[in-house]
C-alpha positions as CSV (number, residue, x, y, z in Angstrom):
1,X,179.4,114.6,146.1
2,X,175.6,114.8,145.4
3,X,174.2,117.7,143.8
4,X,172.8,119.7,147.4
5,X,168.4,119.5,147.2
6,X,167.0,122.8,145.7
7,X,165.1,124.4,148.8
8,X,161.4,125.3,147.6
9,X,160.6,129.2,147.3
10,X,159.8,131.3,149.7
11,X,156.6,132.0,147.9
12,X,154.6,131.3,144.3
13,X,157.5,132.4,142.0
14,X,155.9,133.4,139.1
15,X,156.1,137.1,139.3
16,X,159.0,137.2,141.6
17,X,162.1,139.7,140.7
18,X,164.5,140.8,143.6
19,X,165.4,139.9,146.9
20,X,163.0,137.2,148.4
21,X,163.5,136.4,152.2
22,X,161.6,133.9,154.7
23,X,162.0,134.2,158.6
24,X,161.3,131.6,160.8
25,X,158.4,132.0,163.5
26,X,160.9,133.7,166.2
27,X,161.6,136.4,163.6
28,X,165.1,135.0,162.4
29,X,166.1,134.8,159.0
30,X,165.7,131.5,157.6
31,X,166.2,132.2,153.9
32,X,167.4,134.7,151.6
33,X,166.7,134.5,147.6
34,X,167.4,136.6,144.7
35,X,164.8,136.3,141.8
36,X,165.0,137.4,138.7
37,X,161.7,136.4,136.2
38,X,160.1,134.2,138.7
39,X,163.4,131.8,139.0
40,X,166.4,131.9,141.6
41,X,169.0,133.9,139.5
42,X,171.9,135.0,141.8
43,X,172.4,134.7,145.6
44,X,170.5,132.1,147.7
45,X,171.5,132.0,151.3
46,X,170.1,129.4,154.2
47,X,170.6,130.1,157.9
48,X,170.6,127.8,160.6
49,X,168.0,128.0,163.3
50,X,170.0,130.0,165.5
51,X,171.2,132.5,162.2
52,X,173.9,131.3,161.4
53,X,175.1,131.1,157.5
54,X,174.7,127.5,156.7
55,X,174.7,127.3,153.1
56,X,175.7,129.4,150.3
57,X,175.1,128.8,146.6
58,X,174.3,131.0,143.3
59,X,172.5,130.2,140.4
60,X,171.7,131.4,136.9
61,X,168.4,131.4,135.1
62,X,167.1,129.0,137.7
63,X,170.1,126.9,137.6
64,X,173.1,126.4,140.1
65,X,175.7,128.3,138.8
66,X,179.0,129.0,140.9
67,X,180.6,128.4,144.2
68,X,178.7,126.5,146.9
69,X,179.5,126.4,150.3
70,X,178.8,124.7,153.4
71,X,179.7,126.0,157.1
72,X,179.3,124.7,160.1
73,X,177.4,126.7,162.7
74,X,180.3,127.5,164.2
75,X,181.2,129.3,160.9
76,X,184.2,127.1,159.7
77,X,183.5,125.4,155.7
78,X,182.5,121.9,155.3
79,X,181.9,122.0,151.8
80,X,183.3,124.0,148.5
81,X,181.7,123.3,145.4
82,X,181.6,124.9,141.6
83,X,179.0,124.6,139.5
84,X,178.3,125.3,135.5
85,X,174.7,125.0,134.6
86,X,173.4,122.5,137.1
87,X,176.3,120.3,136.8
88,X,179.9,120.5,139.5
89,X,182.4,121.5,137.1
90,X,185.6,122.7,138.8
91,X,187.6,122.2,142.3
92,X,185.4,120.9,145.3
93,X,186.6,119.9,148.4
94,X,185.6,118.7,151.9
95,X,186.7,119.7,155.6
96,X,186.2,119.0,158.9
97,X,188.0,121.5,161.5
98,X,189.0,123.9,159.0
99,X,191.2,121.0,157.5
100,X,190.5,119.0,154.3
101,X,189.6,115.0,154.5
102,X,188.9,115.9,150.2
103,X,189.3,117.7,147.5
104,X,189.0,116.7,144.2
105,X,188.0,118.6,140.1
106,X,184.4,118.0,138.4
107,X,183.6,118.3,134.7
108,X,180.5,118.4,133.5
109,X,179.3,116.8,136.5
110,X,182.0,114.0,136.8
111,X,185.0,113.2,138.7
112,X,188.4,113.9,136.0
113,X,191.5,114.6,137.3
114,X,193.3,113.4,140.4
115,X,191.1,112.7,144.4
116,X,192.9,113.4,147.2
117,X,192.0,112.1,150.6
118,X,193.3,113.0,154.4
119,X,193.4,112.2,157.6
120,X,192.1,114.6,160.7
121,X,195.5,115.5,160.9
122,X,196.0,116.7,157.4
123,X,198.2,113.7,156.3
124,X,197.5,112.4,152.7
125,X,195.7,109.4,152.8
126,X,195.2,108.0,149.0
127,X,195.8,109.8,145.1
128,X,193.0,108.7,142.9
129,X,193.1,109.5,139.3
130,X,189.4,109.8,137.5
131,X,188.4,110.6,133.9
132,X,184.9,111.0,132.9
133,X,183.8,109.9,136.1
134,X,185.7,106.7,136.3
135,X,189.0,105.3,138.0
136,X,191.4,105.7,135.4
137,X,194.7,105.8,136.3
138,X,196.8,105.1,139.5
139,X,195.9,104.7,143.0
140,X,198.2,105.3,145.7
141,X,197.8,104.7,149.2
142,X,200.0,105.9,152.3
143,X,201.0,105.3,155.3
144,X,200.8,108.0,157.8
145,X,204.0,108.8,157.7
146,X,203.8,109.6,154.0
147,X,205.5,106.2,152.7
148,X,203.4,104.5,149.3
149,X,202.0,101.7,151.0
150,X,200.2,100.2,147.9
151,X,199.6,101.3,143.9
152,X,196.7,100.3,142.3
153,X,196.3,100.9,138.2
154,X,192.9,101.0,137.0
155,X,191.6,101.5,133.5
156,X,187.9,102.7,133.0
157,X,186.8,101.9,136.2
158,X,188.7,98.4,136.1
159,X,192.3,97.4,138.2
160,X,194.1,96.4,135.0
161,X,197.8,96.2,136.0
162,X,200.4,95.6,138.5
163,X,198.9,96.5,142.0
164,X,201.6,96.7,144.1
165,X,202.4,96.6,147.9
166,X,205.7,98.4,149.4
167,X,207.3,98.1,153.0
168,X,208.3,101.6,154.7
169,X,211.5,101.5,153.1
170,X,209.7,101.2,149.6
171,X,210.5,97.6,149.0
172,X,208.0,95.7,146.9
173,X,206.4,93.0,149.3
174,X,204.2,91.9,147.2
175,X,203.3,92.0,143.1
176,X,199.6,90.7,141.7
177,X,199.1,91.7,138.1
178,X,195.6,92.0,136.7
179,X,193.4,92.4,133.8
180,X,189.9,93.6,133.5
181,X,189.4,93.6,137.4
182,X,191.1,90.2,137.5
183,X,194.1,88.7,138.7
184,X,196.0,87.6,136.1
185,X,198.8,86.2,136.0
186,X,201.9,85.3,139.0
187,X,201.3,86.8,142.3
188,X,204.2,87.2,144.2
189,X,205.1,87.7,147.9
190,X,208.7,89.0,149.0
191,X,210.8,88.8,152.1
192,X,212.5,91.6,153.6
193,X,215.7,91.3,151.5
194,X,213.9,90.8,148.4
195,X,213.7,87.5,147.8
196,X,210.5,85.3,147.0
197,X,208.9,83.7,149.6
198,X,205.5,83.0,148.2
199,X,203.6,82.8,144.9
200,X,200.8,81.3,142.5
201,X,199.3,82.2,139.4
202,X,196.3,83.2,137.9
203,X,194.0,83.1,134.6
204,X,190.9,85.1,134.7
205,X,190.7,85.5,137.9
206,X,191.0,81.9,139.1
207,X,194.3,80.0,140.6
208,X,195.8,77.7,138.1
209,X,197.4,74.5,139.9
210,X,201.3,74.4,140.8
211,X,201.9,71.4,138.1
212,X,200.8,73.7,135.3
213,X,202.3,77.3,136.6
214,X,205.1,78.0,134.5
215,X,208.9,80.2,135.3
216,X,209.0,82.4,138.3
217,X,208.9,86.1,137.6
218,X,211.2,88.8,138.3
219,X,210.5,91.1,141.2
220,X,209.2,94.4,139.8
221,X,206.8,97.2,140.7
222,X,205.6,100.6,140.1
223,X,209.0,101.8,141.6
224,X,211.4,99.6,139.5
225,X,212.2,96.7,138.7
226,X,215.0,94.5,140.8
């Protein structure tokens, strides 16, 4: 998520301390400040046309600082933030009716730790694990009806590893090993029972003819080896 726009003041800030608040022509209130040395310290609170709450945020010494949230004009959240400083540091999240589709952990204004994703209907979607704003870690995917569907290893923002696709039943279907971002090494399709069907191997990235490929692999995967 991008760090929300800083609305400009209701007025020359300089000598500002207190509760600053801009209505729209019609008399509504459009914005609602707190103030403390000339800089938003505290509450800030923007309303839609119709006055509704649409955002919510606090800051310190000028600075966001805090939960921020989004609502909808019907008043549900779309958006739950924490910020240190200026920077998201801490749980944020997305929804859309009232249910998340994200929610994920900042530090110092990176991604670290794991990303969740959903469907409308609330089923998990995909696990991604970040560190220091990178993919770093495993991936899963899912099916709707909760089953892994694919496991993807990444290291510093790289796939490095087996990536590995599974059946409902959590059979391995097929296995493609890489390095760097790069295949590397035997890709291998499976059959329904498990046996291989299909494969061809890879250096750096780039298929290496069938004359030169060298012993078949076992089958193995994120979920063991058989």
């Amino acid at each position: 998520m991008s760090a929300p726009e800083d609305p400009p003041p209701p007025s020359p800030t300089e000598s500002l301390d207190g509760i600053v608040e801009r209505h729209a022509p019609n008399g509504v209130l459009a914005e609602q400040a707190q103030f403390k040395g000339g800089v938003l310290d505290g509450r800030l609170a923007i309303f839609y046309p119709g006055g509704a709450l649409n955002l919510e945020m606090h800051y310190l010494g000028g600075k966001l600082d805090g939960p921020f949230t989004e609502y909808a004009p019907d008043g549900s959240v779309l958006t739950r933030q924490t910020w240190r400083a200026g920077l998201l540091d801490g749980p944020a999240a997305q929804f859309a009716r009232e249910k998340p589709i994200t929610d994920m952990v900042y530090s110092a204004g990176k991604l670290h730790g794991d990303m969740r994703t959903y469907n409308e209907a609330g089923q998990i979607v995909s696990v991604a694990a970040y560190v220091d704003g990178e993919l770093d870690g495993i991936t899963v995917l899912y099916r709707p009806d909760g089953t892994a569907m694919r496991v993807v290893p990444y290291r510093a923002g790289l796939i490095d590893g087996d990536v590995v696709d599974y059946d409902e039943g959590g059979n391995a279907t097929k296995l493609s090993p890489h390095k760097a971002g790069m295949p590397e090494g035997w890709t291998v399709e499976y059959d329904a029972r498990g046996g291989e069907k299909k494969r061809a191997l890879f250096r750096a990235g780039a298929p290496v003819p069938d004359e030169d490929a060298a012993a078949k692999p076992k089958r193995r995967g994120w979920f063991g080896e058989k």
